[in-house]
PDB file of N, CA, C, O and CB in Angstrom:
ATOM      1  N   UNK A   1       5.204  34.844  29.135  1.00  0.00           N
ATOM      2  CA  UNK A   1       4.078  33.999  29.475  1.00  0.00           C
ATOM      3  C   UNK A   1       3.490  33.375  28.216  1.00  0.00           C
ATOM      4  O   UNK A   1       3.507  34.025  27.171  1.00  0.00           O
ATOM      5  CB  UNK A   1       3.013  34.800  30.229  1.00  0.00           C
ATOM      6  N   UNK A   2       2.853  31.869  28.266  1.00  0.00           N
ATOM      7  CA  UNK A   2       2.157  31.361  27.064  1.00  0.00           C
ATOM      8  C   UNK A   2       0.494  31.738  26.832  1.00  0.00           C
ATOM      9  O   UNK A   2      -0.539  31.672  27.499  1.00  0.00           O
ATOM     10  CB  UNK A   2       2.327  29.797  27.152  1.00  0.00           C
ATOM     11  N   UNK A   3       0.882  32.149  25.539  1.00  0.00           N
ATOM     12  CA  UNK A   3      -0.677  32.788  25.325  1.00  0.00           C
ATOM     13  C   UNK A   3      -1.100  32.032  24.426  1.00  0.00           C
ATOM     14  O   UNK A   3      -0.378  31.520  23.570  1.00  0.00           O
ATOM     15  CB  UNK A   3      -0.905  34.325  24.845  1.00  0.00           C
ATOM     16  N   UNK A   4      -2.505  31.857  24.540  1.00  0.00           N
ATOM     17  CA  UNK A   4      -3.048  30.675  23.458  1.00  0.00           C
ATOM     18  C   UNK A   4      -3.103  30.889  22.550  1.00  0.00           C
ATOM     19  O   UNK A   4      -3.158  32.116  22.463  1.00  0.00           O
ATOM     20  CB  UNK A   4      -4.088  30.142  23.438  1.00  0.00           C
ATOM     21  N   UNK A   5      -3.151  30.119  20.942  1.00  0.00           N
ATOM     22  CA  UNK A   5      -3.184  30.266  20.130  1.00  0.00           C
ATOM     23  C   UNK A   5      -4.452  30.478  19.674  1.00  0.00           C
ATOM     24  O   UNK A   5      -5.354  29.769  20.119  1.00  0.00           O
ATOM     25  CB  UNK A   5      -2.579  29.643  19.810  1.00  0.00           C
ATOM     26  N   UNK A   6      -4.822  31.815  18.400  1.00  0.00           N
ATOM     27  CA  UNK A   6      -6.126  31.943  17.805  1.00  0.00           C
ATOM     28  C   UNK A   6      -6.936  31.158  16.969  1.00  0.00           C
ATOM     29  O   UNK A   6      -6.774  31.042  15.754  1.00  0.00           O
ATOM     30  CB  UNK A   6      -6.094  32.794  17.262  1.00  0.00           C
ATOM     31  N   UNK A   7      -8.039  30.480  17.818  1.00  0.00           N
ATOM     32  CA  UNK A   7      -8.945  29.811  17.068  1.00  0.00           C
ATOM     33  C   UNK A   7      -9.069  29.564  15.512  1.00  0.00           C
ATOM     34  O   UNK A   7      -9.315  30.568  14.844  1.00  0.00           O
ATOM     35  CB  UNK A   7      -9.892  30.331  17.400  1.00  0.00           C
ATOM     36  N   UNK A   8      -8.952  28.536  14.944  1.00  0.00           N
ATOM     37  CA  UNK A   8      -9.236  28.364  13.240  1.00  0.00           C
ATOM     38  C   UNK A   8     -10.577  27.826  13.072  1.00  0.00           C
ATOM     39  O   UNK A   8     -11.262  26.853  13.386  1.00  0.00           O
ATOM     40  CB  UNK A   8      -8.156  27.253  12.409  1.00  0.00           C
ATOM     41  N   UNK A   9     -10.641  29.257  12.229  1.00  0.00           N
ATOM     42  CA  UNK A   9     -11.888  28.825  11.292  1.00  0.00           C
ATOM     43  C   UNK A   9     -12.631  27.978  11.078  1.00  0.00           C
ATOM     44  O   UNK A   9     -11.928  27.321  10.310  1.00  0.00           O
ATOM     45  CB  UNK A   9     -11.786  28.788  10.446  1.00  0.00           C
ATOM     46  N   UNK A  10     -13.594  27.408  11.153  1.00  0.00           N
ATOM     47  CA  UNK A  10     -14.009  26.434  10.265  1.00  0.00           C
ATOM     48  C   UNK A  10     -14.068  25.999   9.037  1.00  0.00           C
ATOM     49  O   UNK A  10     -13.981  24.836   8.645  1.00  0.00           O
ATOM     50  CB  UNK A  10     -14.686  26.381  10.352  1.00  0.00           C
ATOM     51  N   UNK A  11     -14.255  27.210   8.282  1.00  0.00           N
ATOM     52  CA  UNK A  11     -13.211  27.065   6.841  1.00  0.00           C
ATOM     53  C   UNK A  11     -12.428  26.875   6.733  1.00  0.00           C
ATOM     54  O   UNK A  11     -12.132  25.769   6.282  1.00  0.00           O
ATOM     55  CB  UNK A  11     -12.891  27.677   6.130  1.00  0.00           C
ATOM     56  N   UNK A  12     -11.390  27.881   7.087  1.00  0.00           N
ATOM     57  CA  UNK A  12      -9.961  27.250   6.731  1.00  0.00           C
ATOM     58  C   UNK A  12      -9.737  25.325   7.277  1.00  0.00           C
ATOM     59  O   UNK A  12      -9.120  24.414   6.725  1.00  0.00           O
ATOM     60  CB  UNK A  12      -8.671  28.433   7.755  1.00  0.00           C
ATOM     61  N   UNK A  13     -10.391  25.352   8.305  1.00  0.00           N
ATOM     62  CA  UNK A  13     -10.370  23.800   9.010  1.00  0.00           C
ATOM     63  C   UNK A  13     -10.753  22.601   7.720  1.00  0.00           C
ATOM     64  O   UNK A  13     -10.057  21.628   7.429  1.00  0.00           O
ATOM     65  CB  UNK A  13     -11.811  23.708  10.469  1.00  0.00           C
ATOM     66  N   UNK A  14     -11.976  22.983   7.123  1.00  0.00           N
ATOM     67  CA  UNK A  14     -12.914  22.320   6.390  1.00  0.00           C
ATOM     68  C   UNK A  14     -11.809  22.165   5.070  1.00  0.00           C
ATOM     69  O   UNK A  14     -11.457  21.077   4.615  1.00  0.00           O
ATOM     70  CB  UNK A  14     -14.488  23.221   6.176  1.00  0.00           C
ATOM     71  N   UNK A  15     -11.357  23.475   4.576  1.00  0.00           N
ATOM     72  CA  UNK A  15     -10.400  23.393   3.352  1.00  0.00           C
ATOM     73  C   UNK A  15      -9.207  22.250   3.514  1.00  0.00           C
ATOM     74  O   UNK A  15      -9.074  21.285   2.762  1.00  0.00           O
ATOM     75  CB  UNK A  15      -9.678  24.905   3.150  1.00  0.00           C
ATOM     76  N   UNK A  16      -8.449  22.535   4.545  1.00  0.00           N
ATOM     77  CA  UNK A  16      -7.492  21.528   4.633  1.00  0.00           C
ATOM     78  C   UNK A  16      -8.274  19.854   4.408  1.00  0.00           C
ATOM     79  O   UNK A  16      -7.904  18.981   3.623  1.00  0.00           O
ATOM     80  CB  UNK A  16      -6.744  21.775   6.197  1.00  0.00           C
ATOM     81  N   UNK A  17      -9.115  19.819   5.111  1.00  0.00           N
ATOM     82  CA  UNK A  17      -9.288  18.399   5.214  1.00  0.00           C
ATOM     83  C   UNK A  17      -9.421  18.096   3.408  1.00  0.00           C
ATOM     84  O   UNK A  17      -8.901  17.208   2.733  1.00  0.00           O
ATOM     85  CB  UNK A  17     -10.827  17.948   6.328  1.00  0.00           C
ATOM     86  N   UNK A  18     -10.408  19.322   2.976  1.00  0.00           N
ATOM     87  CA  UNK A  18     -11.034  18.679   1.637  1.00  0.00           C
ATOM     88  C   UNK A  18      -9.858  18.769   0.787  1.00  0.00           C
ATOM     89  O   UNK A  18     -10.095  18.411  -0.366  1.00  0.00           O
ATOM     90  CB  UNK A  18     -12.414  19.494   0.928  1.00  0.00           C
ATOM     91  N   UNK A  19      -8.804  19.094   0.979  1.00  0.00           N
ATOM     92  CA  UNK A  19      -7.741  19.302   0.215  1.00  0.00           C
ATOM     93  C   UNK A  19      -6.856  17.708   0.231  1.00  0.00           C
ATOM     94  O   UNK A  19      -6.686  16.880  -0.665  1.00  0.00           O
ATOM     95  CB  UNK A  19      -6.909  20.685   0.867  1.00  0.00           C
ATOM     96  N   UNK A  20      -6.475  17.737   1.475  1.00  0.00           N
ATOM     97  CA  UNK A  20      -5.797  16.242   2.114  1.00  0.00           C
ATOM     98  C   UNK A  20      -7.175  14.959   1.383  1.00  0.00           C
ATOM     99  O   UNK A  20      -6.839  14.171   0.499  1.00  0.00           O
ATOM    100  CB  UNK A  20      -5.780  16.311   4.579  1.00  0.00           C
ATOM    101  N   UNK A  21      -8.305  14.974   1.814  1.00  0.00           N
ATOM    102  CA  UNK A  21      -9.083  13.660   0.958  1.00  0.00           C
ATOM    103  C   UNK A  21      -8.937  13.625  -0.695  1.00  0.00           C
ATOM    104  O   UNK A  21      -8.840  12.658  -1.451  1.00  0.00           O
ATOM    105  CB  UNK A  21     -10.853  13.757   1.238  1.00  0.00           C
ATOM    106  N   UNK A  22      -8.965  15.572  -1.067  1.00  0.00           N
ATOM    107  CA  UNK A  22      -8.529  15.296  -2.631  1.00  0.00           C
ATOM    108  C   UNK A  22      -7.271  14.535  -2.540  1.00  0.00           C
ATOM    109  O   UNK A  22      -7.529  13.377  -2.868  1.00  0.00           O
ATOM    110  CB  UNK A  22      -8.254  16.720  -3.577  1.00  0.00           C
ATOM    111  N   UNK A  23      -6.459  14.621  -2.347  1.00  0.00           N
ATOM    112  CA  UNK A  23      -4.966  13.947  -2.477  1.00  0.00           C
ATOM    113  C   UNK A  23      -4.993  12.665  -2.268  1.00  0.00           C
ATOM    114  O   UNK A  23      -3.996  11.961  -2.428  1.00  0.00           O
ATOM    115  CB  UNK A  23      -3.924  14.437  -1.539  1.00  0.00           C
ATOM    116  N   UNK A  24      -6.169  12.203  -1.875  1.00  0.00           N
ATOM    117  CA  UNK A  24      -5.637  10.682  -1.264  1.00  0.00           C
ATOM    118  C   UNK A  24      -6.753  10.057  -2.205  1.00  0.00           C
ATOM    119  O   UNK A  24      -6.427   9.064  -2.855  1.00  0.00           O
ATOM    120  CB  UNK A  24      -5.789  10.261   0.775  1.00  0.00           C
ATOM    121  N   UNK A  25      -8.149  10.598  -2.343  1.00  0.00           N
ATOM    122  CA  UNK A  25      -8.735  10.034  -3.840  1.00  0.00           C
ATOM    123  C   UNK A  25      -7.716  10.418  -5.005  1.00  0.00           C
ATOM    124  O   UNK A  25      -7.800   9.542  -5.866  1.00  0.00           O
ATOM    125  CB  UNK A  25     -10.337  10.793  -4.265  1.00  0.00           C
ATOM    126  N   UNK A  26      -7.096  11.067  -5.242  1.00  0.00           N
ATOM    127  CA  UNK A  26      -6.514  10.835  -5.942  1.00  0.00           C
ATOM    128  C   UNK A  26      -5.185   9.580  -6.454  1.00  0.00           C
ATOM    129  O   UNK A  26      -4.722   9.059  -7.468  1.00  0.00           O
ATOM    130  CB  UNK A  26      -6.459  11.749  -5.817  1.00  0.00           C
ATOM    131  N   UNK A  27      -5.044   9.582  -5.160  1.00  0.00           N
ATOM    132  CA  UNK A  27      -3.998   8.084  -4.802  1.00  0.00           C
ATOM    133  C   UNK A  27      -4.307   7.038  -5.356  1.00  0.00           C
ATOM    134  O   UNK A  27      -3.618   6.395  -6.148  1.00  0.00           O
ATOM    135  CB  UNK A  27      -3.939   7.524  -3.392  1.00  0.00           C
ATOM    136  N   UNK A  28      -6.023   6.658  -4.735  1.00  0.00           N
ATOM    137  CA  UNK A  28      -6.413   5.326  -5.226  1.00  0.00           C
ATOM    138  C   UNK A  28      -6.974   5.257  -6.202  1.00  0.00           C
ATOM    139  O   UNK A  28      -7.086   4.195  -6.815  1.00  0.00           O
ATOM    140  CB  UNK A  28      -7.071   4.669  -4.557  1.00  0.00           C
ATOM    141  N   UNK A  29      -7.554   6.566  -6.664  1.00  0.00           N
ATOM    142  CA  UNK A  29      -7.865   6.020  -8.374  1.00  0.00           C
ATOM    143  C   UNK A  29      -6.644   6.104  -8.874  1.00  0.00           C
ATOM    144  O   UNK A  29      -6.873   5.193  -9.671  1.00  0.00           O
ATOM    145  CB  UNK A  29      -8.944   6.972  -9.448  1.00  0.00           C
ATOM    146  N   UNK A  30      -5.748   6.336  -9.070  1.00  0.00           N
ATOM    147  CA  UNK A  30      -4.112   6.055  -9.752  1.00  0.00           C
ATOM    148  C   UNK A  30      -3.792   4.366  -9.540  1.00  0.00           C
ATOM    149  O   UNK A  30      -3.697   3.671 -10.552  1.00  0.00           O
ATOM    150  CB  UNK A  30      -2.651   7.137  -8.696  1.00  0.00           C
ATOM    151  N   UNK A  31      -3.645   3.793  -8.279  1.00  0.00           N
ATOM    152  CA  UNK A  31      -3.782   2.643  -7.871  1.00  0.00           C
ATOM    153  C   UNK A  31      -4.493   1.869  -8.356  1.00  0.00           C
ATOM    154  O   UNK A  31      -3.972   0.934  -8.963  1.00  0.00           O
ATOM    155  CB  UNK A  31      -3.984   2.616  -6.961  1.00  0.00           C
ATOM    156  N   UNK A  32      -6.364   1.986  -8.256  1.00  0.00           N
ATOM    157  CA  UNK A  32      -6.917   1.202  -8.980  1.00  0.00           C
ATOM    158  C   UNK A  32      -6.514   1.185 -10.571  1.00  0.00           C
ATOM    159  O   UNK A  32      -6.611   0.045 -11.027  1.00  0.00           O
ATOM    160  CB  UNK A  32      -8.168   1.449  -8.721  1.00  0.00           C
ATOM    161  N   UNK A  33      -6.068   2.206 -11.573  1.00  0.00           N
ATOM    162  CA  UNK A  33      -6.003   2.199 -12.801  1.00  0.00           C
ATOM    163  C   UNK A  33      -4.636   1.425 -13.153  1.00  0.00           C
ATOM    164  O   UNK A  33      -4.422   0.760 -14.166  1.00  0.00           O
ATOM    165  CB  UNK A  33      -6.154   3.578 -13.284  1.00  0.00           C
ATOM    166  N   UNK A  34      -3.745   1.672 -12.057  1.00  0.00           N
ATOM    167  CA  UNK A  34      -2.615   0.986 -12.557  1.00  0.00           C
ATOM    168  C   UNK A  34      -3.253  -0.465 -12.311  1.00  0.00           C
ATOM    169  O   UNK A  34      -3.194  -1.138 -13.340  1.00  0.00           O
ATOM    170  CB  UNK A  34      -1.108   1.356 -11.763  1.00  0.00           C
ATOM    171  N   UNK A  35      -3.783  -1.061 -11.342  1.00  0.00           N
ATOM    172  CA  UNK A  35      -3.880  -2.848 -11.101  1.00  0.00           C
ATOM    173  C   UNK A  35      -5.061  -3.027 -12.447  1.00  0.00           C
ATOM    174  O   UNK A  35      -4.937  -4.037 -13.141  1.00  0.00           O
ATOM    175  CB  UNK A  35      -4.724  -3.523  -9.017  1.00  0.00           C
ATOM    176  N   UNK A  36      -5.785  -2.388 -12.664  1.00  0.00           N
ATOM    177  CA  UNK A  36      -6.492  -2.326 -13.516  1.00  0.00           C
ATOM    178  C   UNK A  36      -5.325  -2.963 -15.108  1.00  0.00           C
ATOM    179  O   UNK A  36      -5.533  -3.908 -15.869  1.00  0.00           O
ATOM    180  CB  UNK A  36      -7.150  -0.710 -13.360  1.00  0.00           C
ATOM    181  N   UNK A  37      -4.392  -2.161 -15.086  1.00  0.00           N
ATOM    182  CA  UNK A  37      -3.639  -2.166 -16.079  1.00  0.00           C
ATOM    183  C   UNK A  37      -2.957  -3.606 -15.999  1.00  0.00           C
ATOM    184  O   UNK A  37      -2.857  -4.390 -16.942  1.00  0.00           O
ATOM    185  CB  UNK A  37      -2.747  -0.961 -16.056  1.00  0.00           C
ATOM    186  N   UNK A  38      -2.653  -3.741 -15.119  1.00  0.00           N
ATOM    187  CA  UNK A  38      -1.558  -4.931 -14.719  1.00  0.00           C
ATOM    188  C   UNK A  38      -2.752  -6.210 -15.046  1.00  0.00           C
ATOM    189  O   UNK A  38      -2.200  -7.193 -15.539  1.00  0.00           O
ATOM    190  CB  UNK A  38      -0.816  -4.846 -12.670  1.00  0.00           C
ATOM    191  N   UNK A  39      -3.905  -6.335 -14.907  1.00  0.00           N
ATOM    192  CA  UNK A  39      -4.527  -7.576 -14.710  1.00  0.00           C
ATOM    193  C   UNK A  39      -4.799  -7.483 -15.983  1.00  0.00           C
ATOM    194  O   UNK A  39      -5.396  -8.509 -16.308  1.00  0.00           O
ATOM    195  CB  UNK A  39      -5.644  -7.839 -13.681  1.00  0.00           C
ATOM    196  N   UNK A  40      -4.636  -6.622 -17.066  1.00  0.00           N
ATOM    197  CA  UNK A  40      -5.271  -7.045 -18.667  1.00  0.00           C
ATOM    198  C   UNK A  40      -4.134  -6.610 -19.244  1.00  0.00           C
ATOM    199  O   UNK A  40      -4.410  -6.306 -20.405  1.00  0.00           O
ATOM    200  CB  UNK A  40      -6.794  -6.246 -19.384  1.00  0.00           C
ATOM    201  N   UNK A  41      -2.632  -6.370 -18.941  1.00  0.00           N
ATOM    202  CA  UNK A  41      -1.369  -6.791 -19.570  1.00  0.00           C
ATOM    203  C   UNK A  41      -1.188  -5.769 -20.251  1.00  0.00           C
ATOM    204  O   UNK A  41      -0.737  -5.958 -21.381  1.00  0.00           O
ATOM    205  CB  UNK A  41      -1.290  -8.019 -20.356  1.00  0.00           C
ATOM    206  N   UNK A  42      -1.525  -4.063 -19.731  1.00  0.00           N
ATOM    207  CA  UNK A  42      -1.704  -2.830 -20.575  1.00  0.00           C
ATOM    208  C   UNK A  42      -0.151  -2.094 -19.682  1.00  0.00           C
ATOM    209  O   UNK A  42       0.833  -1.572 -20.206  1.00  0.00           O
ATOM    210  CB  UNK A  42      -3.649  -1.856 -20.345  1.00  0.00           C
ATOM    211  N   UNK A  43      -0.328  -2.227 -18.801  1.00  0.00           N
ATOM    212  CA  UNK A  43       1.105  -1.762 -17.889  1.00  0.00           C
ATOM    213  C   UNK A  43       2.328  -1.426 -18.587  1.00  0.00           C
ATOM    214  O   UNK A  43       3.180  -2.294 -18.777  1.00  0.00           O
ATOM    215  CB  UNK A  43       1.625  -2.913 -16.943  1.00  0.00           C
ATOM    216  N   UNK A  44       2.473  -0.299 -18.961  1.00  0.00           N
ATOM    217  CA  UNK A  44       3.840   0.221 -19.597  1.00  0.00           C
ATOM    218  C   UNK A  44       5.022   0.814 -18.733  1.00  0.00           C
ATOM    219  O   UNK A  44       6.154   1.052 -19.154  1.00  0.00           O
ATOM    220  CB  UNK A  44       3.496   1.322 -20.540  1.00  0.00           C
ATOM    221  N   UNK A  45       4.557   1.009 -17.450  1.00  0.00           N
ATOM    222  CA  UNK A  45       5.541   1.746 -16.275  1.00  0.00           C
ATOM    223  C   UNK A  45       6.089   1.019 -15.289  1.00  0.00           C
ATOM    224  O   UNK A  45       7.187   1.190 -14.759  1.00  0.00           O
ATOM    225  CB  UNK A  45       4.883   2.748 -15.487  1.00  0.00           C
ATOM    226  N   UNK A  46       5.147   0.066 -15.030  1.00  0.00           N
ATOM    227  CA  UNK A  46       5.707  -0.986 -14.016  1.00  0.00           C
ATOM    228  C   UNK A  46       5.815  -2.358 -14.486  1.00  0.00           C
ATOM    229  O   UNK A  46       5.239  -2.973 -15.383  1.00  0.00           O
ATOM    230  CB  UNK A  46       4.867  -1.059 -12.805  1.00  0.00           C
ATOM    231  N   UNK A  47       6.739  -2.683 -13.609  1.00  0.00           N
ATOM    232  CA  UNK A  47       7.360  -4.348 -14.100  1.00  0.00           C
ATOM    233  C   UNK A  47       6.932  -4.753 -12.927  1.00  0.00           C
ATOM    234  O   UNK A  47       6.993  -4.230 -11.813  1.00  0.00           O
ATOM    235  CB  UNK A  47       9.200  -4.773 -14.452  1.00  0.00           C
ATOM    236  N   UNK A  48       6.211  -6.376 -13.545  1.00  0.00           N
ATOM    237  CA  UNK A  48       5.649  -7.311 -12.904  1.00  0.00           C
ATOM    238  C   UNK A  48       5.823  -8.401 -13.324  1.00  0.00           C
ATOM    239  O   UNK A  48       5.136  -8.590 -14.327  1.00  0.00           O
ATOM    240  CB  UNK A  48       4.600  -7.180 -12.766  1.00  0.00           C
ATOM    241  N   UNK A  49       6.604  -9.494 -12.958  1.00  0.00           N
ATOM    242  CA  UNK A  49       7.169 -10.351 -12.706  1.00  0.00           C
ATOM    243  C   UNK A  49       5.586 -11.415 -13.110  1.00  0.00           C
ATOM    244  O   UNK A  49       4.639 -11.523 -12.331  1.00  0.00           O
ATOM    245  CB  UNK A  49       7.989 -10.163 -11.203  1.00  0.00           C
ATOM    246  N   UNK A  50       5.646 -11.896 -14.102  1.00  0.00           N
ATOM    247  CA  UNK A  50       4.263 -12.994 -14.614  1.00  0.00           C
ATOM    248  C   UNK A  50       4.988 -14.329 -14.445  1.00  0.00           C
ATOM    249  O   UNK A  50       6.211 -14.463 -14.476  1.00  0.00           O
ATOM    250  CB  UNK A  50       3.592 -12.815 -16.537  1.00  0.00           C
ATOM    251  N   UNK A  51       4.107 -15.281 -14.266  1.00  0.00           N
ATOM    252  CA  UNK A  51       4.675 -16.887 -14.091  1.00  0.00           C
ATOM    253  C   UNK A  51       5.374 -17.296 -15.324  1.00  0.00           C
ATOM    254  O   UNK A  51       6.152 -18.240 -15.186  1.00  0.00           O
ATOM    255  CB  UNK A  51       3.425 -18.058 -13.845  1.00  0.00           C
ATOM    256  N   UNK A  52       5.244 -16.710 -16.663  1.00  0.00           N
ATOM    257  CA  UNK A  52       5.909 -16.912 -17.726  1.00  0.00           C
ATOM    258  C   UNK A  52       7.002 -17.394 -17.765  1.00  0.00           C
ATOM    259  O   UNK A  52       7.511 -18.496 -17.969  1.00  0.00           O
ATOM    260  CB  UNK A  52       5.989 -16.105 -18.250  1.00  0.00           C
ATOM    261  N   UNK A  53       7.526 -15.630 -17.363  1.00  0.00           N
ATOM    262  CA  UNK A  53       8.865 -14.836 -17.260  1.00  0.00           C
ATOM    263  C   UNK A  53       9.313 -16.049 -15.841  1.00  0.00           C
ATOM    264  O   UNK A  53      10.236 -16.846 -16.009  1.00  0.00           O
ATOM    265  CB  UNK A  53       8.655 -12.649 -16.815  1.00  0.00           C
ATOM    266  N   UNK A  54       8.871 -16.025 -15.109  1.00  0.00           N
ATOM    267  CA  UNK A  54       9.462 -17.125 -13.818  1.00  0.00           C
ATOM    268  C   UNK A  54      10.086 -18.475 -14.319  1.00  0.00           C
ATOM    269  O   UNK A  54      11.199 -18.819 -13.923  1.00  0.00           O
ATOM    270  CB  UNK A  54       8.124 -17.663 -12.750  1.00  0.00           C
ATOM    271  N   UNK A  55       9.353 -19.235 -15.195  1.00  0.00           N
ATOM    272  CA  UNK A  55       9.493 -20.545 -15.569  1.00  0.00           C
ATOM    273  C   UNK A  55      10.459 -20.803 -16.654  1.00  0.00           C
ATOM    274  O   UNK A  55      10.746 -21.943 -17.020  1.00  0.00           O
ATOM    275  CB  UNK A  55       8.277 -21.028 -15.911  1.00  0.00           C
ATOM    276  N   UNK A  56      11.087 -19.446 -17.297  1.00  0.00           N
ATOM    277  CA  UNK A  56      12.255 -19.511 -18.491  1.00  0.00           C
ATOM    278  C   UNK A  56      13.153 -19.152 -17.713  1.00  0.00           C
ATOM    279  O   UNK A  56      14.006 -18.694 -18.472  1.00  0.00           O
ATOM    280  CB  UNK A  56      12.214 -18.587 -19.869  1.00  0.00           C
ATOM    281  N   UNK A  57      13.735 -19.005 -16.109  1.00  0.00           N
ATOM    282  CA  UNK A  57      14.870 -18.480 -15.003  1.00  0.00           C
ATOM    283  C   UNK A  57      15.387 -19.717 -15.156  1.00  0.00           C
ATOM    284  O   UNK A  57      16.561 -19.876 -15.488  1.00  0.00           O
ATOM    285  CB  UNK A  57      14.485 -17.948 -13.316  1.00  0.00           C
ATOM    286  N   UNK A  58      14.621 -20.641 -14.945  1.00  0.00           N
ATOM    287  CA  UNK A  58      15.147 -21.944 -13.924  1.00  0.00           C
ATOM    288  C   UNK A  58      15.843 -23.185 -15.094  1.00  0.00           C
ATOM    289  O   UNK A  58      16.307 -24.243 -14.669  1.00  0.00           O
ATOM    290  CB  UNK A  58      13.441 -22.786 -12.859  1.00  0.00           C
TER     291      UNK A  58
END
């Protein structure tokens, strides 16, 4: 027979979430610092394709 599963905590409930929002503020300040980087030409990890670099292809 199916027996229900035991109620969670509100802590433990509360931890997960605050754990999962740490992870995802953490996302976008990474995000903002990289575009940050990219718009004042500091970007050492990612390649971004500038109109420069476009106009010496052709």
């Amino acid at each position: 027979m199916a027996v229900p599963k035991k109620k969670t905590s509100s802590s433990k409930r509360d931890q997960r979430k605050a754990t999962w929002k740490r992870k995802a503020n953490l996302q976008a300040q990474r995000a903002l610092s990289l575009g940050k980087s990219i718009l004042t030409g500091r970007a050492k990890g990612f390649v971004y394709p500038t109109d420069e670099e476009e106009g010496g292809e052709e």
